[in-house]
N, C-alpha and C positions, 0 to 999 in steps of 0.2 A: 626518666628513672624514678618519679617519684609519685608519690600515691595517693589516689582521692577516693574520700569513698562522701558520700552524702545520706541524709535517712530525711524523708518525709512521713510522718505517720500517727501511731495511738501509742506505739510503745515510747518510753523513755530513751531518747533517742544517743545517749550518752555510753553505755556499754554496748550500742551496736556499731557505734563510729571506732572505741575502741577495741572490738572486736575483729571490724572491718580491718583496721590496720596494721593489726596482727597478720591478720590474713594477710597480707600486703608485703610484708614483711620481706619476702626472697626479692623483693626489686630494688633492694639496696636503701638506706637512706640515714641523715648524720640528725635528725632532729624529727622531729611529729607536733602535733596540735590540734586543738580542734575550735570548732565556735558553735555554740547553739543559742538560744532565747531563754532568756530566765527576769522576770520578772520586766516582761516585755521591752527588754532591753538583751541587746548582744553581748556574751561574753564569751574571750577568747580565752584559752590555756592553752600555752606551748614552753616547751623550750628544748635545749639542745642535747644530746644523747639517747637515750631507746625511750620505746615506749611504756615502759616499765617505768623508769623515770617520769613522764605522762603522768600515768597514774598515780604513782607516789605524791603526786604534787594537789592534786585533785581528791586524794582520799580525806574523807573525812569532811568532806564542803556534801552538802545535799543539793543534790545540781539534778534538776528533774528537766526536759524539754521533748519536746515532740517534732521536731526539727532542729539540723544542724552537719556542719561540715567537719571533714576529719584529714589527713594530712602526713603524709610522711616526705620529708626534703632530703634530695641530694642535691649538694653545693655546685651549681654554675655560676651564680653571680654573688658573692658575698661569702663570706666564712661561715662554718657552722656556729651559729649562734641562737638565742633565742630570739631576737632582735629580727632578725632575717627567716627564722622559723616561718612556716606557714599556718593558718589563717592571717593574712593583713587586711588591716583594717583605714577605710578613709569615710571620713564621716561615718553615715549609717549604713555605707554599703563594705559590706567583708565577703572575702572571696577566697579561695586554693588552685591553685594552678602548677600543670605541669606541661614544661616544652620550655621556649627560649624565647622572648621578643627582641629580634634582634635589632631592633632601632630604637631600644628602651632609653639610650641615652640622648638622644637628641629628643623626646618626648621628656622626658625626665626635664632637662635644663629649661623646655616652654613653658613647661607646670609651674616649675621654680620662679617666673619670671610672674606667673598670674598668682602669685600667694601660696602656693601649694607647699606646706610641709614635711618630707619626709624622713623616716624613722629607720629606714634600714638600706642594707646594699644592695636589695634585689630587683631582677627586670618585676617582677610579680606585682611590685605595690605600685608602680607605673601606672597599670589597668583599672589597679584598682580608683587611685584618685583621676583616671581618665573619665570611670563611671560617673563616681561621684563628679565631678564638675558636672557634666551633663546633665546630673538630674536635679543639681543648683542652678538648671537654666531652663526648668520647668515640664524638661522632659520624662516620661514614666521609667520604670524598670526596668522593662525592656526595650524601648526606643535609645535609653541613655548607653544600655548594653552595644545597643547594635552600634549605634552614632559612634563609640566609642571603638568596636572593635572595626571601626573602618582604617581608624588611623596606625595601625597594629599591622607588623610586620613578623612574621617566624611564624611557629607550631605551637600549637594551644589547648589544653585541654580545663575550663573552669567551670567551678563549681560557684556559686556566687548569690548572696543573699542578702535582705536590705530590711534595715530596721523599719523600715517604715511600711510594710509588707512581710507581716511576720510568719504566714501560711506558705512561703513559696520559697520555692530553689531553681535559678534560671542553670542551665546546664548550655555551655557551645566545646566542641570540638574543632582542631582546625589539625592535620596532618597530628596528630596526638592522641592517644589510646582514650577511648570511654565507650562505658556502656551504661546503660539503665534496666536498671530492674524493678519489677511491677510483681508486687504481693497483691494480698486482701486489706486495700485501704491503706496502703502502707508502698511507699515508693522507695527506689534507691539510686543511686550514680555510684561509678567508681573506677578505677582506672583498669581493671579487671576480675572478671567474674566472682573469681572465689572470697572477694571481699563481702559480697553477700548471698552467696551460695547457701547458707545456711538457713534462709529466709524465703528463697524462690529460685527457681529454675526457667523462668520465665523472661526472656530480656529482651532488648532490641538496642541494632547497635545505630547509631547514628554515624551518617557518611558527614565528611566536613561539611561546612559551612552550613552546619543546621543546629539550631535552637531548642532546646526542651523546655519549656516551662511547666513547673510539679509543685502539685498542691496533692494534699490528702481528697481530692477527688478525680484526680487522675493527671496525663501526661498527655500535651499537645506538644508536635512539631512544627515547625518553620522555616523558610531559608531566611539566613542571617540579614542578607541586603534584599531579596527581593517579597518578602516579609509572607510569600504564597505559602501555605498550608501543606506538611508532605505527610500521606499516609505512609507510615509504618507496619511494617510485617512482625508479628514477638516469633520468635524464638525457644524453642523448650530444650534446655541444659539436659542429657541423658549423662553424664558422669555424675557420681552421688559425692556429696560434697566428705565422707568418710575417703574418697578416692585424692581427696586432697590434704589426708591427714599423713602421720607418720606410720599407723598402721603397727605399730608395737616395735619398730626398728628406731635406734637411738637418734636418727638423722634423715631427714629427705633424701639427702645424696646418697645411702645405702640400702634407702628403700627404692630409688628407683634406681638404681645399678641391679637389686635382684628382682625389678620388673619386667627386667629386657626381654626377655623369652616370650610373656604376656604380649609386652606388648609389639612383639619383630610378628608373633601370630599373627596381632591383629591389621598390623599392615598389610601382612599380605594376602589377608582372606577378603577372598572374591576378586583378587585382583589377574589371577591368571588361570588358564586351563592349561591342564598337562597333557588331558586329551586331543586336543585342538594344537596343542604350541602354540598359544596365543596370549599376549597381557591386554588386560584388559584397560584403559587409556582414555577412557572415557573424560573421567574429570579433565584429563588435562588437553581437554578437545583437540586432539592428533589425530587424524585419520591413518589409515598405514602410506595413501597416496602422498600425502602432506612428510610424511617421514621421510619417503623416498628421496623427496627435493631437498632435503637438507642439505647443503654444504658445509657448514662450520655451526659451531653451538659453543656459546658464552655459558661459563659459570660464574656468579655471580655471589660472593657472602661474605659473612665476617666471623671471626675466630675460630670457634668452634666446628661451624657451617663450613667456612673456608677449609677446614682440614676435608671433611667430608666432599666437597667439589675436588680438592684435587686427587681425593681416590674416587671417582666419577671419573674424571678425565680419564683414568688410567683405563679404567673400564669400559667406558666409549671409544676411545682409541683404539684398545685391543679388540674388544667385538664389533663393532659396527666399523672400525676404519674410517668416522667420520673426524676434523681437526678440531679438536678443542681449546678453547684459550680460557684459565681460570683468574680472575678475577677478586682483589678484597674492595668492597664494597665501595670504601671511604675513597680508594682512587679510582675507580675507574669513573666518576661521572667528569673526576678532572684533567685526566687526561685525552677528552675528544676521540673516545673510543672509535675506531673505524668497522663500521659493522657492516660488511656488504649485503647485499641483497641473497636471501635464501637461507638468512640465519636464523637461530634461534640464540634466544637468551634464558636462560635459567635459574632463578634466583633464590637461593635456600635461605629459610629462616626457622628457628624454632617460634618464634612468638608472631611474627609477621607483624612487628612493631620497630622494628630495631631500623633506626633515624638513615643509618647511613644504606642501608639496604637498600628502603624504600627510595631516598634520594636516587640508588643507579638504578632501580626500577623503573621510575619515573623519566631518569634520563633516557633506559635504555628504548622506552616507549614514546620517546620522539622521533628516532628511529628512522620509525615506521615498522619495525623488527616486531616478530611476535613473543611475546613476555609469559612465559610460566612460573611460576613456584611450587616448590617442594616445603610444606609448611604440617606444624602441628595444629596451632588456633584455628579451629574453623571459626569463618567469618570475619578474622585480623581485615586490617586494612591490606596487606599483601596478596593474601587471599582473593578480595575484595577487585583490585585494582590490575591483578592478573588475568590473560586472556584464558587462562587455566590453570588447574588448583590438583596440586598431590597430595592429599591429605594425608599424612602416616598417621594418624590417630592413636600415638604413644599415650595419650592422654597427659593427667596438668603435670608437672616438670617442674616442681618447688624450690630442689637446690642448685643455686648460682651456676655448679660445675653443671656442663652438659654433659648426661650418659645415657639415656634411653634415647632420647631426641637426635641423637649423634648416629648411633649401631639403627636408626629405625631409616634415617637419611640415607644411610648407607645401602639401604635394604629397596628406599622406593627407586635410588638412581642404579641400583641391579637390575631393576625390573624393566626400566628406560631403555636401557642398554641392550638389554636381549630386544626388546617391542625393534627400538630403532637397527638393528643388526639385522633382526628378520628379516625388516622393510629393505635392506639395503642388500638383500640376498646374501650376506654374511654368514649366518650358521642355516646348519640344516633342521629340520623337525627333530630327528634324532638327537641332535644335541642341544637345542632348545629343551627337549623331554628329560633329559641329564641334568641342565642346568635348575630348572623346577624342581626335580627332587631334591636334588642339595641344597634349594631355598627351604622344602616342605621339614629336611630336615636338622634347618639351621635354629630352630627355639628348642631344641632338646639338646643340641652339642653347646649352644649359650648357656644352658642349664647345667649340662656337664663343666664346664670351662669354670661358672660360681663354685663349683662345689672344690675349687682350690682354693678356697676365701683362707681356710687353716693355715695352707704352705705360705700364701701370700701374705699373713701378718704374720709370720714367723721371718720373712726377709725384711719386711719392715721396721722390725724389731732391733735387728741388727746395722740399718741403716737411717735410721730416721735421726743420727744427728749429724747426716753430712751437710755440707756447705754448699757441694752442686753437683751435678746427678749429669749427666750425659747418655743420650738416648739415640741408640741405631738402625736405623730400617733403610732398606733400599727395594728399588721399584716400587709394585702397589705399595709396600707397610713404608715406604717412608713418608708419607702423611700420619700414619700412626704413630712413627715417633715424633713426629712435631705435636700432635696431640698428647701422646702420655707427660712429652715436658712441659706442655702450657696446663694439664691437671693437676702435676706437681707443683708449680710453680704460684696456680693461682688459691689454692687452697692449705698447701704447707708451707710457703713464704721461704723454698729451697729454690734457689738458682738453677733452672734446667735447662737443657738447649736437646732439641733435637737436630740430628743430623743427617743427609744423604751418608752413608757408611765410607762408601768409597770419598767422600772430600776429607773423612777424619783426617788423613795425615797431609791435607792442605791449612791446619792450620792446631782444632781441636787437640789436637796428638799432643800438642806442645802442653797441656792441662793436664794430661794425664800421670796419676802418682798414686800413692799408696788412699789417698785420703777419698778422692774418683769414683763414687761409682760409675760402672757406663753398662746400662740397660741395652740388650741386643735383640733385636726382632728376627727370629730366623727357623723360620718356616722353613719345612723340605721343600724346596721348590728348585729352580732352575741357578739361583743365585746363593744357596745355601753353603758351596762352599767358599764363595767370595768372602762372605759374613763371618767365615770361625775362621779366614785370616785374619780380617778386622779385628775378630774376638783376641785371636793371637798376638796380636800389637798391644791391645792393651794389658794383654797378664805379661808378656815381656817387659813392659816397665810400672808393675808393681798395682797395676789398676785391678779391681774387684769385678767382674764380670755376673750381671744376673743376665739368664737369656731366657728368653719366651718362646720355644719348640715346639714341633711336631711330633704329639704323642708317638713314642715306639722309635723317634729317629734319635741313635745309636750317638751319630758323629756329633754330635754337639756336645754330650754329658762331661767328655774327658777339656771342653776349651770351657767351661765354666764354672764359677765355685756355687753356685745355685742357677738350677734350672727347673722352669716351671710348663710342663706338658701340656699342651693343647690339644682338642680332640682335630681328625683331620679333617678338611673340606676342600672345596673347590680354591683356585687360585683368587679367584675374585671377592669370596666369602672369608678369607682369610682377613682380613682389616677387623671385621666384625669380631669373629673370637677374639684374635688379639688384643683388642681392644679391652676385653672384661679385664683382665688381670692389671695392666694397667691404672685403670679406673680403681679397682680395689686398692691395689700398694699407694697411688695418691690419698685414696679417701686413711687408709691406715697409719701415713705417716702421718697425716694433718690430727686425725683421733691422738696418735703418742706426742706432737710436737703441742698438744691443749688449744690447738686453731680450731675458730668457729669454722668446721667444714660447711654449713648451708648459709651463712653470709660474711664471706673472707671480707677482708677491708679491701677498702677503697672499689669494690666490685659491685657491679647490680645484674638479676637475672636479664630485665630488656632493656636494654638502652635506647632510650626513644630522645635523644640531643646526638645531633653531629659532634 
């Protein structure tokens, strides 16, 4: 969760670190720092709170360098502090690091035992005076690196520079986000892209256990122990790094809530024929033979993602009839999944970083089982590490809340679901041909559904100072109401619970009063009048009912005291619209409740620590 960016070059490399970690900024973090060379000596600035703070502390010092490292921390080992802030420093070698060593403490106590001093409570400065010993036993920069990162146990991503070698920056990865970026004469690291996006589009990501060494005349790799030479492939970024701006909207999180239409297009283009009744499946190397054999399919995610698998499941289930079991990431590698022969796994991630995903990826591919993902980052390690790759290409996803990333997820495991239903002689071409159109025209009813933004902060208006919110959906949309409470909850700091509609009066019902909001999902569908019973329970004892309908349908207006129209679609496309308004009245009451909506506390966009 925390962020590295590095600068080798001609420019002054000081507003490009702090520039970088702005950019940086949506991955969460309680402190920043940086270190560069000035007067051919190391000097670090950090301390704890924003990066603003940084700055502030730095203005006014004439700090000029052409190399140096940059730093945003979120707390695993230590408090936020300056002390435990990032760049640390042991001797002449100073480093940044993000991921966990998780045997820093029994290295920790051997150092302590050879003289070693330390200064803070983090696993981070372990490595660092790991280095340094090494290279007080006459070892170079990078032998002392390697010799050092043999004794290193967890995920790892450092940046890492040495006074005595003031032209270079050793870069390793280990199960931890990094990439490098190659300008004209001018290099970069960083934990990702858009930290130096503004400087090159040019990058190459490094697989673990491989070594960059970067000097202002270029970028060589290596593997970390077996010390052989690896050619690298670069990489040209086509997103412009304006695509990573706010774009004239007060917030990331409402500029990409009114990019969803943009970007639901751009997943689905080239990915099916309407002519044919065919998806197209290529990335995620399926044959339709290989579909056929499917028996059961794992979904595999975490928060946001996991809301999205379990409307997959519902989807798969109902069209293809094949059994699906969904999965949050962080348990399934520990409970000794049983995954018989002829499964598939599937594992959704927006960043294709996120610690505990990759963990039941990794699990699920001892298997022997074949592993896909559904992922935004092209070239994440998920991506990477996958027998096959879904790209939604929502493009970059700045604020904390998932909302493009979520409605575009939504959209590739629609596509899944007819391909594998095909295969499984489940629908006909006919309705295959049906279900396409109402993909082709699901980015203009997205676009209609925004254009309630008006109605939607006028309900929020009237609710943004309750205490806790309850949210109803049954069949597909009750994954949506587990979603709209976890965007409430993690961005206006309101108490929300989603619920299956029908357990309300197993327990929820007993909360219900005047003070209550309870948010209803209720699409005209087959379960429509189950849901304005439910609705009815709650106005019988004094609860405020907002509901989320099907444009034109009647029965709902007289069971609520605000209701907001949806355009209509297919049953399975339902989660998607619903989903915008949602998204909107969370982003609205977090704007009236003065919450930073694009980095709520204690949150970060990837979580790359178990």
């Amino acid at each position: 969760m925390c962020g590295i960016i590095g600068y080798v070059g001609n420019r002054n490399a000081i507003p490009v670190l702090i520039n970088g970690l702005k950019r940086l900024e949506y991955r969460g973090y309680d402190s920043a720092g940086i270190a560069f060379f000035q007067d051919s000596r190391i000097k670090v600035r950090r301390c704890a709170g924003k990066i603003r703070d940084l700055e502030n502390s730095i203005k006014g010092e004439l700090l000029k360098s052409v190399i140096g490292l940059g730093h945003t921390r979120w707390a695993t080992h230590g408090r936020p502090s300056e002390e435990n802030a990032h760049p640390h420093r042991a001797g002449g070698i100073v480093l940044v690091h993000n991921g966990i060593i998780e045997n820093y403490f029994e290295l920790k106590e051997e150092l302590k035992k050879k003289g070693h001093v330390f200064t803070s409570e983090t696993d981070t400065e372990v490595l660092c005076h790991l280095i340094h010993g090494y290279s007080q036993k006459g070892l170079n920069f990078e032998d002392a690196t390697r010799e050092a990162l043999k004794h290193v146990e967890g995920a790892y991503a450092v940046g890492i520079i040495n006074e005595s070698e003031p032209d270079k920056i050793i870069a390793v990865k280990k199960d931890s986000p990094l990439v490098v970026g190659l300008g004209e004469g001018e290099f970069f690291i960083a934990s990702d892209i858009p930290a130096f996006l503004k400087y090159t589009r040019d990058v190459i990501i490094p697989e673990n256990d491989e070594m960059a060494v970067i000097t202002r005349q270029g970028v060589s790799f290596s593997n970390v122990q077996s010390r052989k030479p690896v050619k690298k492939e670069v990489s040209k970024i086509t997103w412009s790094p304006a695509m990573a701006e706010k774009g004239g909207y007060k917030h990331f999180m409402l500029k990409e809530i009114f990019e969803q239409p943009r970007a639901i297009a751009d997943t689905i283009r080239g990915r099916f024929s309407v002519e044919n009744a065919e998806v197209n499946l290529e990335e995620f190397s399926l044959k339709e033979n290989a579909l056929k054999k499917l028996d059961k399919i794992f979904l595999v995610a975490c928060g946001t993602s996991w809301h999205s698998a379990l409307v997959g499941k519902y989807m798969i289930e109902d069209m293809a009839r094949v059994p699906c079991e969904v999965d949050i990431a962080s348990e399934f590698r520990y409970r000794k999944p049983l995954i018989p022969k002829g499964s598939l796994v599937i594992v959704i991630t927006q960043s294709g970083e996120t610690a505990d995903t990759l963990a039941a990826q990794r699990e699920a591919g001892k298997t022997g089982a074949k592993v896909l993902t559904i992922c935004n980052v092209v070239g994440s390690t998920s991506a990477r590490e996958a027998d096959g790759v879904f790209y939604t290409h929502s493009g970059p996803e700045i604020g904390v809340a998932s909302t493009k990333a979520f409605t575009t997820q939504l959209t590739g495991l629609y596509l899944f679901s007819i391909a594998l239903a095909k295969a499984k002689g489940k629908l006909t071409s006919d309705k295959i041909t049906e279900l396409f159109e109402d993909l082709l025209q699901l980015p203009e009813k997205v676009e209609k559904a925004l254009q309630l933004n008006a109605s939607v902060l006028k309900v929020a208006k009237k609710f943004y100072h309750a205490r806790d919110f309850l949210y109803l959906g049954r069949g597909i949309n009750y994954p949506i109401a587990l979603e709209g409470a976890l965007k409430l909850k993690e961005i206006s700091y309101i108490h929300a619970e989603g619920y299956p509609a029908g357990e309300m009066k197993h327990g929820p019902i007993a909360l219900i009063n005047n003070d209550m909001p309870v948010l209803a999902l209720a699409p005209d569908d087959k379960v429509l009048e189950k849901i304005i019973s439910n609705m009815e329970e709650v106005k019988s004892r004094g609860g405020k009912v907002i509901a989320v309908a099907t444009e034109g349908s009647a029965k709902v207006n007289s069971h609520a005291s605000h209701v907001l129209p949806m355009p209509k679609t297919n049953h399975y496309l339902t989660p998607v619209i619903f989903s915008i308004p949602l998204q909107l009245l969370a982003y609205h009451m977090a704007v009236l409740r003065k919450c930073n909506v694009d980095q709520p506390r204690n949150l970060a966009k990837s979580v790359t620590v178990e």
